[in-house]
N, C-alpha and C positions, 0 to 999 in steps of 0.2 A: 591583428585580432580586432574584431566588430565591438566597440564598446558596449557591455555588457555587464550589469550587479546580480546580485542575488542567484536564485536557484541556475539561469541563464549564464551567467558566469561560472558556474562550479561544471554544469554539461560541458561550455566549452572546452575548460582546463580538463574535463576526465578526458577528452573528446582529442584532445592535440598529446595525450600521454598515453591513448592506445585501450582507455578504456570506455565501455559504454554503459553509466548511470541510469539511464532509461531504461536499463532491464528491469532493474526495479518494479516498474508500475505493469508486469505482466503477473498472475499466480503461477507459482512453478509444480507440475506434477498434474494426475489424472482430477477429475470432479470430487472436490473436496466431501468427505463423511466424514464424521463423529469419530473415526478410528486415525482416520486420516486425511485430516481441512487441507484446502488448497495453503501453500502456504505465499503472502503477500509480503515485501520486501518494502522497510521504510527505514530511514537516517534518524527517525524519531520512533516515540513511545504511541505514535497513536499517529495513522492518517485517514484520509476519508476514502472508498472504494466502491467503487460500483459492479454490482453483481449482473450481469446477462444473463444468465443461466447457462443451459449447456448447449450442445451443440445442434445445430440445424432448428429441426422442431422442437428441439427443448429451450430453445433463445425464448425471454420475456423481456419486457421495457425494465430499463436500468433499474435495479433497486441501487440506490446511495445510500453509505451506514459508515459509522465510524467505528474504527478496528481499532483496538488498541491491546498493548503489550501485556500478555498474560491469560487472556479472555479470548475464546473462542467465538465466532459469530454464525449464527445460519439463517441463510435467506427466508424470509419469512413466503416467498414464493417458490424456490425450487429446492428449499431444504439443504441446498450445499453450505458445506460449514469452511471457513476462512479462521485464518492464526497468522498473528502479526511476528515475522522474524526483522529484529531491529539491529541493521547491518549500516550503521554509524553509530556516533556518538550517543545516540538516543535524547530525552529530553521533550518537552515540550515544543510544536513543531512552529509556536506563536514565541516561541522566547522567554515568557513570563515564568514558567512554570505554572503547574495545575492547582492553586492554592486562589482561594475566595481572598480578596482584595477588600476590606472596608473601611 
């Protein structure tokens, strides 16, 4: 095995047991609505996603926006709406946890 830490090490290990973790960073299901948001797949409570739009001539330059657990998001350019389903441990994706530090 290629020496390898962090997220690059967890790929490998799904990766030599048959599984593949990088499904994760696709949305699964048709162009997310209000009834029914694309649904985005994260190990934690909150990651960051970039929206394309939709397909062919509805493609726009990335909008980037942070998803997080519980809260619904829509692109403020093509209106699809995104919902974080949190398929690990969950948690804070920096380790800290979400709490102001003084």
């Amino acid at each position: 095995m290629p020496i390898a830490t962090g997220h690059e090490l967890e790929e490998l290990q799904a990766e030599l047991a048959g599984r593949n973790i990088l499904q994760i960073n696709h949305p699964t299901g048709p162009f997310g609505t209000k009834e029914q948001p694309a649904i985005i797949k994260s190990v934690y409570d909150k990651r960051i996603v970039g929206c394309p739009g939709g397909e062919e001539e509805d493609e726009h330059d990335v909008v980037w926006f942070w998803l997080e657990k519980g809260k619904q998001y829509e692109c403020p350019v093509c209106s699809q709406y995104f919902m974080l389903e949190v398929v690990g441990p969950g948690g804070s994706p920096d380790g800290h946890g979400d709490h102001d530090h003084h």
